[in-house]
Phi, psi and omega in degrees: 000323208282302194320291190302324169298295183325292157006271147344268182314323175276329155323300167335287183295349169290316181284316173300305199288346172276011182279314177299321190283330174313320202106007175065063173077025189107326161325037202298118190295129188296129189294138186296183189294333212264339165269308213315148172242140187238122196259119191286079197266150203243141188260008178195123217317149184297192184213277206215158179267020189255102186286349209255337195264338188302144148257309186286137174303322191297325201286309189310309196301299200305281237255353147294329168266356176258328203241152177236141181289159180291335145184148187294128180294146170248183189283330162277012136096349185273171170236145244244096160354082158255258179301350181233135188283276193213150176212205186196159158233175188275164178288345175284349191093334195272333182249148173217141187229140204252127167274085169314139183287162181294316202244102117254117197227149174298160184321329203273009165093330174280159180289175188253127187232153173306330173335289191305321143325297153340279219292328182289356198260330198267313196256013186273005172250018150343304234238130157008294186261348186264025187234326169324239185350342179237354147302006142274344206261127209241328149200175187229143165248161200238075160317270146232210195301331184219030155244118168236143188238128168240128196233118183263181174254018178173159163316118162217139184269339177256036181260008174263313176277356144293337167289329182256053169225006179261109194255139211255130195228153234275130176278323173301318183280339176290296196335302212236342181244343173300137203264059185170096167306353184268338205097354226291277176240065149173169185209160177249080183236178180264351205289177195270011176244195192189093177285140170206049133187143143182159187288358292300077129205315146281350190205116156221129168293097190233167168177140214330136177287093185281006163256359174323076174036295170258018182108138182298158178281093203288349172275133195272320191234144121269152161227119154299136190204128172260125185219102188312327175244130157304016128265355175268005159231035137305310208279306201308331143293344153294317174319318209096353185281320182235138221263325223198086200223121207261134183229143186307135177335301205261354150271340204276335172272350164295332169301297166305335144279009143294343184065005180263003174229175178260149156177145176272132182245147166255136167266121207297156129280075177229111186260137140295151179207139147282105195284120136210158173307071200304343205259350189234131160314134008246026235250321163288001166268156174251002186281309189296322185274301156011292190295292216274337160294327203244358172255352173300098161287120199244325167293008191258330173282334139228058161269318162262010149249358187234004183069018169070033161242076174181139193261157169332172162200133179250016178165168202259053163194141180300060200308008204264297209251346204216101176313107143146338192305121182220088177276043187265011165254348198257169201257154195279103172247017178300196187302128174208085186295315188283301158001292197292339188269004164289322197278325196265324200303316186299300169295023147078038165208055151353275192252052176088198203204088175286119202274331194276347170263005173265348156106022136206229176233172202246109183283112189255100158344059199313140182069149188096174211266309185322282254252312181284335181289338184281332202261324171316311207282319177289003183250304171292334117352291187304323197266002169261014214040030165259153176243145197202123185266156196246115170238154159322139134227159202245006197239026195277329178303307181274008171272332171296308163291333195258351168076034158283058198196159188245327209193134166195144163267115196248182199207108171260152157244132162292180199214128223299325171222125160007333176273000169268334178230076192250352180247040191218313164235058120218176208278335164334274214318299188338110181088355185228229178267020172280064181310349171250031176040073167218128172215164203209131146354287177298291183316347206255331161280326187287297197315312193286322185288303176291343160289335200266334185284147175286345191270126229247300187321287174315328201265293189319335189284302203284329192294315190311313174275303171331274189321322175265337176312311199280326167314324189249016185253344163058039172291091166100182211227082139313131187217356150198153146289106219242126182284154176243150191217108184239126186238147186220166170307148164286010182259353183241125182264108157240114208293345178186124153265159212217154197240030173242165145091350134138350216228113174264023181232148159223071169344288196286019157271313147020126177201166164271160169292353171189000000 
């Protein structure tokens, strides 16, 4: 009996300590701010850590917290200090010389030098994204050790918010310690992350530069996290599994108004647009892009894929946002369904236009607003007589650079002036952000001309005849500006998300609330 109490009792004592080890039963102490991860959600697979090679925004997000620009555009359009302190340009416009700070040093511990300028404006034009941005630039000079001058071969007006898209990379490391020369999956920046791990599709894993120049950052860890459908990762944000999250308008505004969350609405530099193939049938009449401009009920389309929290669009910027933008010479292209069916009659399709028996098809983005806008848009077709089958792709940014598509609905970002999107309708765009392959002669001399002049009057007169030119050539169907709604947890303080810079997050303003 003695035996059994003895028993007894250690069996007790056994059951407290594995309770204690446990966490006393389930009480798991809420993780301090320096564990916590705050998981990031990407509505499309990562791509690559090569900032030179991204297309897609989630890649873009990733690589704005490790590499940083000589300086940052701000939401007031004004430009901000970063890698670079202060810089001056010539009367002419063509030179600018930028005085790089004293302590900013790459992950690997050596400093950010005019060197790394130099090497990064030369060798990003390897690459996709490094030749935009750098085709004005005629050489970069080396002053000394933290002054560089970079000097173009023309006027470019908007060549100042292209330096702050340029993210400056370590010339010692591609050179000598990177084990991939594209960059792929690993990096050398300066920025206020540390990526250290990721699969380049669903995941990358970054955390706080604790040495950082300006200071460590207080949120410690991130995760980028790719989740195909935008409603699992509504739940997976309700759950708590993910911290930061841009959700289609009409779950995000149901989200928001539970009041169980924090959240911001933005107004994007983003146009949607339906991308067709000017270079492919039938797509090369322009009588036929017409037609297709003009059966688009574009407020009906967004009122039913977008909740109506987005105004019309008539070309791919915002005159809301964007300088130069006029439509007061361009022609009325709004909704005319019988117009348009005049129009296919004149391209030589009296009884309408089966796109699915020409083999082909209307390429969509699935789930999310892409996929209601294709099917609203296949319907309004239909009363002017085209038939069109709505297929999936999973891959639209690059079926779009490589101009693997006939009819597809995308997504563009703009730019604070107007001279940004001469890479949009003309072949500079080609392989790039011209997503509807369309270039035209006259526009391609108009655009070079009006870019080069210096008179802010003048260059806004010739955009006018630009603007009405491109309204009536109808290369792709702009069809709204879309406000954006990024809702995040209440344990996370973000003082802003920003519709510049390539990017709406800046983790490292970011801190927790406890």
């Amino acid at each position: 009996m003695k035996a059994k109490k003895v028993l007894a009792l250690l069996l007790a004592v056994i059951m407290v300590v594995a309770l204690v080890a446990c966490g006393g039963g389930g009480n798991k102490p809420e993780p301090t701010p320096e564990e916590k991860t705050c998981v990031i959600y990407c509505p499309n697979p990562l791509e690559t850590m090569n900032l030179y090679s991204v297309v897609g925004y989630p890649s873009g997000h990733v690589c704005h917290c490790v590499y940083e620009p000589m300086l940052w555009l701000g939401e007031d359009g004004s430009y901000q200090p970063c890698l670079a302190e202060s810089w001056e340009t010539s009367e002419d416009g063509l030179e600018t010389t930028f005085h790089l700070v004293k302590n900013a040093k790459f992950h690997d511990g050596t400093p950010v030098t005019a060197e790394d300028v130099k090497f990064t404006y030369e060798w990003c034009q390897n690459f996709p994204a490094g030749k935009k941005p750098t085709a004005m630039v005629d050489h970069v000079e080396v002053l000394d050790e933290y002054t560089v001058k970079i000097v173009c071969s023309y006027i470019e007006p908007i060549f100042m918010e292209y330096v702050s898209t340029m993210g400056i990379f370590s010339k010692n490391y591609v050179e000598n310690k990177a084990t991939d020369p594209e960059m792929k999956m690993e990096e050398c920046g300066s920025g206020p992350y540390k990526l250290t791990e990721t699969d380049g599709t669903a995941h990358a894993y970054l955390e706080a530069n604790e040495d950082y120049w300006r200071g460590a950052p207080a949120v410690k860890k991130l995760e980028f996290r790719y989740v195909s459908e935008s409603s699992s990762a509504s739940v997976a944000f309700e759950n708590g599994e993910i911290s930061v999250l841009e959700a289609p308008i009409a779950q995000g505004q149901i989200l928001a108004d539970s009041g169980k969350f924090n959240f911001q609405k933005v107004a994007m530099k983003h146009t949607a647009i339906i991308a067709l193939n000017c270079q492919k049938a039938p797509f090369d009449n322009k009588l036929v892009r017409q037609a297709f401009t003009l059966a688009m009920n574009k407020d009906d389309i967004i009122t039913v894929a977008y909740d109506g929290q987005a105004i019309p669009a008539r070309i791919q910027a915002n005159p809301a946002s964007c300088w130069g933008v006029d439509f007061s010479k361009a022609p009325d292209m709004s909704y005319n369904p019988e117009r348009a069916k005049e129009l296919l009659a004149e391209a030589g399709y009296p009884n309408g236009l089966d796109l699915t028996a020409m083999g082909i098809t209307f390429k969509t983005i699935a789930g999310g607003y892409h996929e209601k806008v294709a099917q609203v848009y296949q319907q309004q077709l239909k009363e002017i007589g085209v038939n069109v089958e709505i297929i999936a792709t999973e891959t639209p940014d690059e079926d779009c650079v490589a101009g693997d598509f006939v009819i597809m609905n995308e997504g563009l970002s703009f730019r604070t002036d107007f001279a940004f999107n001469k890479n949009q309708y003309t072949a500079a765009g080609f392989g790039g952000s011209n997503f509807n392959w369309f270039s035209d002669p006259w526009l391609e001399e108009a655009y070079e001309a009006a870019n080069k002049l210096t008179d802010r009057d003048e260059r806004a007169e010739a955009y006018k005849d630009i603007i009405a030119f491109i309204v009536d050539a109808c290369p792709g169907i702009p069809y709204m500006h879309r406000m954006g709604i990024y809702l995040f947890s209440k344990d996370l303080v973000v003082p802003q998300f920003y519709s510049t810079n390539g990017s709406a997050y800046r983790p490292w303003e970011w801190s927790w609330a406890n």
